[in-house]
C-alpha positions in Angstrom: -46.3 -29.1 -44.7 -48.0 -32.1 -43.5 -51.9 -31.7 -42.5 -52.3 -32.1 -38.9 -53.9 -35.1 -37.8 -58.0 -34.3 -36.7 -58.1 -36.5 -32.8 -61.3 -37.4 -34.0 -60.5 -39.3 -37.4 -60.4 -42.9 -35.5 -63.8 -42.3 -34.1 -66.3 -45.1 -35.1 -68.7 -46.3 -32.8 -70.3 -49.1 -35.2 -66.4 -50.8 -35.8 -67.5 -53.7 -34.1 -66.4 -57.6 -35.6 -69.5 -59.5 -36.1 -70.2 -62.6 -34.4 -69.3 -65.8 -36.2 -72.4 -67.9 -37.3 -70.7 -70.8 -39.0 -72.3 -74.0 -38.0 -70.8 -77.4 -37.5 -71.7 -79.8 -40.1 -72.4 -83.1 -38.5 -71.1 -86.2 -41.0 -73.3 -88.3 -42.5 -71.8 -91.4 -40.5 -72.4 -89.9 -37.2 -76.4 -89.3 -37.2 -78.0 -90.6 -35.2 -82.3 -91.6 -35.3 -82.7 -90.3 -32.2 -82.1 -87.8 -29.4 -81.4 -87.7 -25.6 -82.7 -85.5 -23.4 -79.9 -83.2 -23.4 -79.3 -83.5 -27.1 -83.0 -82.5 -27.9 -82.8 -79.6 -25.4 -79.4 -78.3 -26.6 -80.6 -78.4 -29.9 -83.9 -76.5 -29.3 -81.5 -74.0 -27.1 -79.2 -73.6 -30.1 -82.0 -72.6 -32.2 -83.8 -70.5 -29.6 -80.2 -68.9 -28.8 -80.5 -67.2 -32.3 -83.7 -65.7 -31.9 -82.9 -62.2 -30.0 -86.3 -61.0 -28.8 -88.1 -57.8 -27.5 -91.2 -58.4 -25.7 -93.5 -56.0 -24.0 -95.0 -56.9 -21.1 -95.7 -56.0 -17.0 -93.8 -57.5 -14.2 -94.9 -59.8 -11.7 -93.9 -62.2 -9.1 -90.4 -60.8 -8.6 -87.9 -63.3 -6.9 -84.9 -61.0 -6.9 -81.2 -62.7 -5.0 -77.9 -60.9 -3.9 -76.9 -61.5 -7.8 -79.8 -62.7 -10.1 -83.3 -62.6 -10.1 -86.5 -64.5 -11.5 -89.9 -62.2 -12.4 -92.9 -63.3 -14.9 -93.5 -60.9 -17.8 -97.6 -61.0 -18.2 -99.4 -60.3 -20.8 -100.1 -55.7 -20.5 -103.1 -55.3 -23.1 -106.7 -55.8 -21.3 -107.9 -56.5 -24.6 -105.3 -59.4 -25.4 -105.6 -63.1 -24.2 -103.9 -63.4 -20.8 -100.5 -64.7 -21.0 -97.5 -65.0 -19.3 -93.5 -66.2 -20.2 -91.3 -66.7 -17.1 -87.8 -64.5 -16.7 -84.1 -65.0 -15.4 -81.8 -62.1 -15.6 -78.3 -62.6 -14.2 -75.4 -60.9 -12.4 -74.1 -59.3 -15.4 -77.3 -57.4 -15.9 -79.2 -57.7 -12.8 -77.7 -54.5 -11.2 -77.7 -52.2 -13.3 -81.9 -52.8 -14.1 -82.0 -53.9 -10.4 -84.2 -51.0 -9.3 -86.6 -52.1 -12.5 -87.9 -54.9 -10.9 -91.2 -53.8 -9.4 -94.6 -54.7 -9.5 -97.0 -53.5 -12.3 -94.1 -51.6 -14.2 -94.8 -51.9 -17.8 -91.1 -52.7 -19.7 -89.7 -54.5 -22.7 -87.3 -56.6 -22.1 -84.4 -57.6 -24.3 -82.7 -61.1 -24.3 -82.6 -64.9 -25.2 -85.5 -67.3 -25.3 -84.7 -70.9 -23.7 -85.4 -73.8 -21.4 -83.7 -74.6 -18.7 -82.8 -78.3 -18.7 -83.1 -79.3 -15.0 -86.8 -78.3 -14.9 -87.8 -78.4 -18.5 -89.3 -75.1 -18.2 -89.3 -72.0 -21.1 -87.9 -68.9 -20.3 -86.5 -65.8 -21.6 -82.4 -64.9 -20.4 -82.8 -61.2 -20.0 -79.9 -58.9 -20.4 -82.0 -55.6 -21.1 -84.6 -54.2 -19.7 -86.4 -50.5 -20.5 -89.6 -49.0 -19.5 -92.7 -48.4 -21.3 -95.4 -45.9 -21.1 -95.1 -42.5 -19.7 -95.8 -43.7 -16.3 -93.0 -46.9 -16.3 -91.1 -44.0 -17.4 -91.4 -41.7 -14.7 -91.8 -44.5 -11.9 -87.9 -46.0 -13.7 -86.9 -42.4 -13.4 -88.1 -42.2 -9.8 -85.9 -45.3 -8.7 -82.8 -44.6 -10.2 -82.7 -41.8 -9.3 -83.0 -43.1 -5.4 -80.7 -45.9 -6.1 -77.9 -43.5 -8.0 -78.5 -40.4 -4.8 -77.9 -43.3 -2.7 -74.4 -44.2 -4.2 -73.0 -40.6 -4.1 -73.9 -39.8 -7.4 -75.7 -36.3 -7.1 -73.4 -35.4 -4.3 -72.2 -31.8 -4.5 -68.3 -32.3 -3.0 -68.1 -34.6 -6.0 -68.5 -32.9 -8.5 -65.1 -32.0 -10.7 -65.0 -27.9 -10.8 -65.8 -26.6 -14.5 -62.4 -24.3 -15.9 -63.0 -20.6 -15.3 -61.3 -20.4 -18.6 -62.7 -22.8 -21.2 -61.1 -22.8 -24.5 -61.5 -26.5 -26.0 -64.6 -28.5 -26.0 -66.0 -32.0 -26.7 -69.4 -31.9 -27.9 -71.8 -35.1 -28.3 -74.9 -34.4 -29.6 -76.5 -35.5 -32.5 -75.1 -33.9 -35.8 -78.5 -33.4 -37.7 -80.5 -31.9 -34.5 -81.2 -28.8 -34.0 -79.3 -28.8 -30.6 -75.8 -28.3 -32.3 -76.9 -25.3 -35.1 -78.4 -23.3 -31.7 -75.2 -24.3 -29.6 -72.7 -23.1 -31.8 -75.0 -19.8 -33.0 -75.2 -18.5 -29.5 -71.7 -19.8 -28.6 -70.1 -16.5 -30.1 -66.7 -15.9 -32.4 -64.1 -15.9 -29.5 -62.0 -18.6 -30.7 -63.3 -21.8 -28.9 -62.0 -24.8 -30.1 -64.6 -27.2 -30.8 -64.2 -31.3 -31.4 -67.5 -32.8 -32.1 -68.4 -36.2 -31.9 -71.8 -37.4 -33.2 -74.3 -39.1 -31.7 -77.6 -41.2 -31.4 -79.5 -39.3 -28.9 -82.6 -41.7 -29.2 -83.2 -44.9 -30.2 -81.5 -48.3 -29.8 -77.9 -47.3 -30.2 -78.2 -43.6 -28.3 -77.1 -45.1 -25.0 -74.4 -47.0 -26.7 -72.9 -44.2 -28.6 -73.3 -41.6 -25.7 -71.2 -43.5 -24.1 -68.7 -44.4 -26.4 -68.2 -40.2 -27.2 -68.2 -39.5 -23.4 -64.6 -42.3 -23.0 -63.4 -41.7 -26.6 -62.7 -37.9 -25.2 -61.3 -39.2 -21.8 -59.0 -41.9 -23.8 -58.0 -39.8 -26.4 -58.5 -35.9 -25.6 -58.0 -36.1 -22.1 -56.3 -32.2 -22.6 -59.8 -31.3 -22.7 -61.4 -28.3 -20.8 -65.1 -30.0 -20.5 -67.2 -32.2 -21.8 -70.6 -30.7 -23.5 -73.8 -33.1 -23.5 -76.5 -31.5 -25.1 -80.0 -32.4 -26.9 -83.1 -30.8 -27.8 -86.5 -31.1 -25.5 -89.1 -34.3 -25.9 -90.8 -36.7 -24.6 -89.4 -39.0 -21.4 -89.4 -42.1 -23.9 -87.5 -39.9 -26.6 -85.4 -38.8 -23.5 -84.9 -42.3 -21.9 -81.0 -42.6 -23.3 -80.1 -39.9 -20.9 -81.9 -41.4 -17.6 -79.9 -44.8 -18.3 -77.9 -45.9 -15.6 -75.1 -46.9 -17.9 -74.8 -43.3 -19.3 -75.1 -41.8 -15.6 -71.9 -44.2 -14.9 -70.0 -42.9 -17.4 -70.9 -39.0 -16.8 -69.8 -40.2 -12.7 -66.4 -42.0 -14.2 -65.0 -39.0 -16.7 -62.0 -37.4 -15.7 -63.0 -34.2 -17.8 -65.6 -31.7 -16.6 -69.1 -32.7 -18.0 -71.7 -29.8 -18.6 -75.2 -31.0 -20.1 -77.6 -29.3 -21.8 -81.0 -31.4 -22.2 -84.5 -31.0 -22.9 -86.2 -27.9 -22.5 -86.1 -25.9 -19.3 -88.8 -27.9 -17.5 -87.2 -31.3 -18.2 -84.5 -32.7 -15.5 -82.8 -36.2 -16.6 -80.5 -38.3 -14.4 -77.2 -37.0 -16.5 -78.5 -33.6 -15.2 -78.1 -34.8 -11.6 -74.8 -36.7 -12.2 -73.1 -33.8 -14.3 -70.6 -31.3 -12.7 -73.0 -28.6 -14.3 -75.6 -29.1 -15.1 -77.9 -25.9 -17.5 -81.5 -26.2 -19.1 -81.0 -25.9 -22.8 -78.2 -26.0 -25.2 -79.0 -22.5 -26.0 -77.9 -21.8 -21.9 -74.9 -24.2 -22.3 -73.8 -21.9 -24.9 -74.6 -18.9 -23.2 -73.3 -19.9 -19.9 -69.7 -20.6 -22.0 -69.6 -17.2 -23.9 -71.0 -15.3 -20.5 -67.9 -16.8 -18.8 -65.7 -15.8 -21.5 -67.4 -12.1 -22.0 -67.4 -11.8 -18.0 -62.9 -12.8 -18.1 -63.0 -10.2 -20.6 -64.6 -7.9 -19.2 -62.8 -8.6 -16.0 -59.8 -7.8 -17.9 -61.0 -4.5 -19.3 -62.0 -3.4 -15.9 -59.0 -4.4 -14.6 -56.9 -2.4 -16.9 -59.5 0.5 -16.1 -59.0 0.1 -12.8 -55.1 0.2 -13.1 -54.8 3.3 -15.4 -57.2 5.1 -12.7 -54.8 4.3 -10.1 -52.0 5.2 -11.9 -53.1 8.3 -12.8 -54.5 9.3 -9.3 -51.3 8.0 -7.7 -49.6 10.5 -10.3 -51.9 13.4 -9.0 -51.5 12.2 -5.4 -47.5 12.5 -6.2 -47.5 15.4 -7.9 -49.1 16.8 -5.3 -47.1 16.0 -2.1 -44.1 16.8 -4.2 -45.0 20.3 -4.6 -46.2 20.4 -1.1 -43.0 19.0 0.2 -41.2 21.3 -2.1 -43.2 24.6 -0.8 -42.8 23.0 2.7 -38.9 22.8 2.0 -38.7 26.2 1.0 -40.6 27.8 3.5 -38.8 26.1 6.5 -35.2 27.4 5.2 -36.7 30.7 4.8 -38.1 30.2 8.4 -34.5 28.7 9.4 -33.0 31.9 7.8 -35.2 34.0 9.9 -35.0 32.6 12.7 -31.1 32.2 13.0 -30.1 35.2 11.0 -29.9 37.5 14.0 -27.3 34.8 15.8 -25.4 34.2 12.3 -25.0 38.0 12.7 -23.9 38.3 16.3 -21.6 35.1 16.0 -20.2 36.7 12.9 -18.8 39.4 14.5 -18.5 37.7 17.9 -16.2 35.5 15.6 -14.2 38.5 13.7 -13.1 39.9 16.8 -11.8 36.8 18.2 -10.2 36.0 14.8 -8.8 39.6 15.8 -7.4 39.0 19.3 -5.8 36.1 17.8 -4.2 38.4 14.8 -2.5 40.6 17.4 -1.4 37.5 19.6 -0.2 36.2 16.9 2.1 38.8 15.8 3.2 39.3 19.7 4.4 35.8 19.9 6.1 36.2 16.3 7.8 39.6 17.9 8.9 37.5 20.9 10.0 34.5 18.7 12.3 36.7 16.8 13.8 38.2 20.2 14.4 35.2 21.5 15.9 33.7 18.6 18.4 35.8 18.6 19.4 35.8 21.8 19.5 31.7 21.4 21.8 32.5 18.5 24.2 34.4 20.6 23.9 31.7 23.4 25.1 28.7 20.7 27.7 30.6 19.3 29.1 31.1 22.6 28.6 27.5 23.5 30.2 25.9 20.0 33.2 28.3 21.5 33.0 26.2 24.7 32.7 23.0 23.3 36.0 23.8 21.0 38.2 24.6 23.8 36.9 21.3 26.1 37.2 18.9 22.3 41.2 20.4 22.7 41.6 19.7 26.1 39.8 16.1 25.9 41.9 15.1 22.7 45.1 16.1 24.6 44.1 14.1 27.5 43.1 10.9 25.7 46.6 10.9 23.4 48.7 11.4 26.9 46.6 8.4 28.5 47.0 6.1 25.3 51.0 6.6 25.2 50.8 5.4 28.9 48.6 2.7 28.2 50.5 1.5 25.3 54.6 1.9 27.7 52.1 -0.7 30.4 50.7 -2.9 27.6 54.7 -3.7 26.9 55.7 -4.6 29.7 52.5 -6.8 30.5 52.9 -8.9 27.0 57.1 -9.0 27.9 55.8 -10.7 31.0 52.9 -12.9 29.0 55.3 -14.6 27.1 57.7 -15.0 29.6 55.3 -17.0 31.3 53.8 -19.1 28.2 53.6 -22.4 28.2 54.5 -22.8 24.9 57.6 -20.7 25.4 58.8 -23.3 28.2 57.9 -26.1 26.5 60.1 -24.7 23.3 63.0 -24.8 25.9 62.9 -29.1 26.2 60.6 -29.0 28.8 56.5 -30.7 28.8 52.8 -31.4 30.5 51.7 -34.5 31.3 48.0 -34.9 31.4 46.4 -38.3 33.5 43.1 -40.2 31.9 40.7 -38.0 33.1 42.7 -35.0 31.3 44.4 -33.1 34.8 47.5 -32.0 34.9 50.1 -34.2 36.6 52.4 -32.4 39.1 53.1 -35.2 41.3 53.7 -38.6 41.0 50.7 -40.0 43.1 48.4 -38.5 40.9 49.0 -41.4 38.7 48.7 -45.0 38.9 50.3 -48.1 37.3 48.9 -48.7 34.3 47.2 -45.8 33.8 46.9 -43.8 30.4 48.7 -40.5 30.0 49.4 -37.5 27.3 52.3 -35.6 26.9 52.4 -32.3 25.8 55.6 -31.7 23.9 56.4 -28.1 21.9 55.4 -29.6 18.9 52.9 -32.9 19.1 51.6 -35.0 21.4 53.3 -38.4 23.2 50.3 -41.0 24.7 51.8 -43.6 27.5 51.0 -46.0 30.3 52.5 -45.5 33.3 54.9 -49.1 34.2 55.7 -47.4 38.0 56.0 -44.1 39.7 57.9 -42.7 42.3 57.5 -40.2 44.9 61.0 -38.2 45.0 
């Protein structure tokens, strides 16, 4: 079977390509003896463009814009020789170290050192700046803090809802620290499933690689139930990673739950504020995580208490109207029964001497049935007697009118076919019809010209009449 595939095998924050630093090599033809302005200053630039520097220092004279701002970094040691360096920072840095830029606060800055052509003047392109010293600290704290509460940042409505159920987790911590050994001690053996990414959580890279962990699990394990963010307690400088703006942006953008853990009880850090929940220690992120687990369980076990109990006092409560129904049922018949039997007795017999009365009716009618049939007997067979004698006499009758009827039926067809047509016509003689099918018995009725039919004994003759005459 193949090995399933750990989601967090492609993680590596430091696979980064390296910046080319391949110079081009000027032929020997082409040099020149001297420089311009420009040339010399791009030159020096090119040089000075190499030399990333840190440099620790106070601010002063702040010129801050809508997008870009100018400040002097002055020397910060009493002891030292006063000195200053002048300091641009632009758009692609200036807001997010914006709320940095105040009077007195002591910071390194990170950048670029250079001179700017049009005035000939040195500076230093700042894309970084951090604070230094426990109070820079705390006064860096102080305003982003304002700036991020502000934006929305800390707002409670929000805030994403941690899972009342949470079974898979992203840690970022650091993998040496003790933070992760007390996490997963006190996190308890109920079968969390736990993807750890490790982490920087000081130093140069910590913001860097806190941030990386926090999208990494939004990009890749977005199935996630939260997000875990946990260190041990220390100083605000070894804290400073998690009061960065950049990692309190990416706590604000994750799509996934994030619960931190930093510090010790009394420290409070910016990704506190911004997190959806936010606990003192790892040890109470842990805690917090198997309480909510132990709590569903034993949520579950009371539950199922709770439903046996009412089962079984439902089944008591049952039981117990069944046999009271069933004592009720039996009492009212035997109350019925008591009540009734007395009129059950009386209608009884009320009912058996009716059922009597109706006996001897009975066999009265039956008595006078049989009388009377027999007397209906006698009157039939004296009426089929009747009926006999009248049949004879109605027979005779209809055989004398029938030979009368057939002596007058005779004579009537001896006269029929004496007056026939058919018999005259078989004697020479015939019927002349006119055009409009009439018979013609006088001349008059027909005209010259007119079409006629003649009836003959046997055919038919069709004519036009050439003339007539009256007699």
């Amino acid at each position: 079977m193949e090995k399933e595939k750990n989601p967090l095998d492609d993680w590596n924050l430091f696979n980064q390509p390296e910046e080319s630093t391949e110079t081009h090599q000027v032929p020997e033809s082409e040099k020149k003896e001297y420089l311009s302005v420009t040339e010399f200053l791009d030159t020096i630039n090119l040089e000075l463009g190499k030399m990333q520097c840190r440099v620790l220092g106070e601010i002063s004279d702040i010129n801050a814009r809508d997008r870009y701002g100018f400040f002097v970094l002055k020397e910060s040691d009493p002891d030292a020789e006063s000195a200053v360096v002048e300091c641009f920072i632009g758009w692609r840095s200036f807001d997010a170290y914006r709320h940095l830029l105040q009077d007195g606060m002591q910071v390194i800055i990170t950048g670029f050192p250079g001179i700017y052509k049009k005035s000939g003047r040195f500076r230093i392109d700042v894309f970084k700046i951090e604070p230094f010293g426990e109070g820079a600290l705390k006064q860096a704290f102080e305003a982003l803090k304002k700036k991020l509460e502000e934006k929305g940042y800390f707002a409670t409505e929000r805030k994403k809802p941690v899972p009342e159920i949470i079974q898979k987790i992203g840690l970022i911590t650091s993998p040496a620290g003790a933070a992760i050994k007390d996490f997963m001690r006190n996190l308890g053996q109920y079968g969390f499933q736990v993807y750890h990414l490790g982490v920087f959580v000081e130093g140069d890279y910590a913001v860097d690689s806190i941030i990386s962990a926090i999208r990494y699990f939004n990009r890749n394990m977005p199935y996630l139930d939260v997000i875990v963010l946990i260190r041990g307690g220390g100083s605000l400088e070894s804290l400073k990673a998690f009061n960065d703006e950049n990692v309190a942006n990416a706590i604000f953008d994750s799509r996934i739950p994030v619960i931190t853990g930093i510090g010790h009880e009394r420290d409070v850090t910016i990704a506190d504020l911004v997190a959806d929940k936010s606990l003192s220690t790892p040890t109470a992120v842990a805690a917090f995580i198997r309480n909510q687990r132990e709590q569903l369980i034993q949520n579950i076990d009371n539950f199922k208490e709770q439903i046996i109990s009412d089962v079984g006092d439902f089944l008591v409560d049952l039981k117990d109207a069944v046999e009271f129904l069933k004592a009720d049922i039996f009492s009212g018949f035997e109350n019925i029964i008591q009540r009734y039997s007395f009129s059950v007795r009386h209608h009884a017999e009320k009912m058996h001497s009716c059922l009597k009365t109706v006996f001897d009716s009975y066999r009265l009618i039956e008595r006078k049935f049989i009388n009377q049939f027999s007397m209906w007997q006698i009157t039939i067979k004296n009426m089929e007697n009747s009926l006999s004698v009248l049949i004879h006499r109605t027979i005779n009758g209809f055989e004398s009118n029938i030979h009368r009827l057939e002596n007058f039926i005779e004579l009537a067809q001896a006269k029929i076919v004496s007056s026939n047509p058919e018999s005259i016509l078989s004697k020479g003689y015939s019927i002349v019809y006119d055009s409009e099918n009439r018979v013609v018995k006088k001349s008059h009725q027909v005209k010259r010209g007119e079409k006629i039919r003649i009836k003959l004994h046997e055919g038919k003759i069709f004519s036009t009449v050439d003339d007539t005459q009256d007699s």
